[in-house]
C-alpha positions, 0 to 999 in steps of 0.5 A: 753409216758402218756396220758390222755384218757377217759375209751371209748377213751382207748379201742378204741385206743386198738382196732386201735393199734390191729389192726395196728400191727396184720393186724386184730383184731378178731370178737370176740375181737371187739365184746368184745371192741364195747360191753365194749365202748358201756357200758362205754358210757352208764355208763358215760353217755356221749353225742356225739357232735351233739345233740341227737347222740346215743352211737352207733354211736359215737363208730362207729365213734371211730372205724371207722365201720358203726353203724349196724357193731356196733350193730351186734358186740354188740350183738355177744358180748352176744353169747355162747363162741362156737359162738365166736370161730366158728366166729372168724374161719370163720365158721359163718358170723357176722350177723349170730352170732348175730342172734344166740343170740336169740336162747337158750344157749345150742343150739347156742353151738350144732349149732357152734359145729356143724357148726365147724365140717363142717357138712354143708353150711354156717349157714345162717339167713334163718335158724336161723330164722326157728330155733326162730320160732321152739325156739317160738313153744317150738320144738327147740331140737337138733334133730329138728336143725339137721332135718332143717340143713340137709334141703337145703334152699327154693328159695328166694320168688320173690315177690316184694313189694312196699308201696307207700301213696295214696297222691304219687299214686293219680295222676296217678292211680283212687284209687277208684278201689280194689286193684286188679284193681290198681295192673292191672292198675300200669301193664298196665301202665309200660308195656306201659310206660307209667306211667311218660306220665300221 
C-alpha cells in the first residue's frame, strides 16, 4: 500500500506505527521524531489550520501530546548522547533531560554517567538549577557536581505569592497603606471571613 503523505505527516506516522507495535516508542526516539517534524515544519514553512498556529502545537496535535511534552522532547533532542540513554532507562525524568540542555556537554555526560551508576536520588531540576547557576559563576567542575549531589535538597520554600492589579484589590483593600499594612489587612480579613462580605 503507497500513499502520499508529506515529510512531518511521515514521521508522525512512524511515531503512532512505533508505538502501536512496540507498546512504547523510547523518549529518546520521540525526541528525535518531535525535533525532526518541528525542522520539517519550519523548513516547509507550513501553517496549521487556525491562523497564527505554532509548529509546536501542530506536532502535538499529530502526536497526540501536550505542547509543553513537545517542547520538552525538542529540547532533549539537542542532549549528549549519555542524557539520552540514562533517559530512556528511566534513570532521569523528561523534564530533567531537557534542563540538562543548558548545561555544558562534558557535564551533562559526568551527570548521566553518574546518575547510571545509581549514586543517588532521581536527579532533580532542584539540581540542575544549581548546576546552571555554578555553570553562570564559571565554578561548574565535576568535583563541584559530586559536592551538590552528595547534598539533600532543602525544603521547598513555603511561601506563596500572589499578584493581583490594583484595580482587582481596590474594592476590598485601602491601597493607600504600605505593603505591610495591605499584608495585615488581607490577614485580618480571611482570618474573619470576611473578604467576599465587604
Amino acid at each position: 500500500l503507497v500513499q502520499d503523505m508529506s515529510d512531518v505527516d511521515a514521521v508522525a506516522r512512524m511515531v503512532v506505527d512505533n508505538e502501536r507495535y512496540r507498546k512504547q516508542i523510547r523518549p529518546s526516539e520521540m525526541a528525535r521524531a518531535v525535533a525532526k517534524m518541528m525542522a520539517l515544519y519550519t523548513h516547509q514553512g507550513v501553517a496549521g489550520d487556525q491562523p497564527g498556529q505554532r509548529s509546536n502545537q501542530l506536532v502535538a496535535d499529530k502526536l497526540g501530546i501536550t505542547v509543553n511534552q513537545v517542547k520538552c522532547y525538542a529540547r532533549v533532542a539537542r542532549a549528549e548522547d549519555e542524557v539520552l540513554v540514562s533517559l530512556d532507562r528511566g534513570e532521569l525524568s523528561l523534564s530533567a533531560a531537557a534542563a540538562l540542555v543548558d548545561i555544558e556537554p562534558e557535564i551533562q555526560r559526568y551527570i548521566a554517567l553518574y546518575q547510571g551508576k545509581g549514586n543517588m536520588q532521581r536527579l532533580t531540576v532542584y539540581y540542575i538549577n544549581v548546576f546552571l547557576q555554578m555553570q553562570e559563576q564559571q565554578t561548574l567542575t565535576k568535583e563541584q557536581v559530586d559536592a551538590v549531589l552528595e547534598k539533600p535538597i532543602p525544603p521547598a520554600n513555603t511561601n506563596i505569592t500572589i499578584c493581583f492589579a490594583k484595580d482587582e484589590l481596590r474594592e476590598y483593600i485601602n491601597l493607600e497603606q504600605t505593603v505591610n499594612e495591605i499584608k495585615e489587612d488581607i490577614l485580618r480579613k480571611v482570618a474573619r471571613g470576611s473578604i467576599d462580605e465587604e
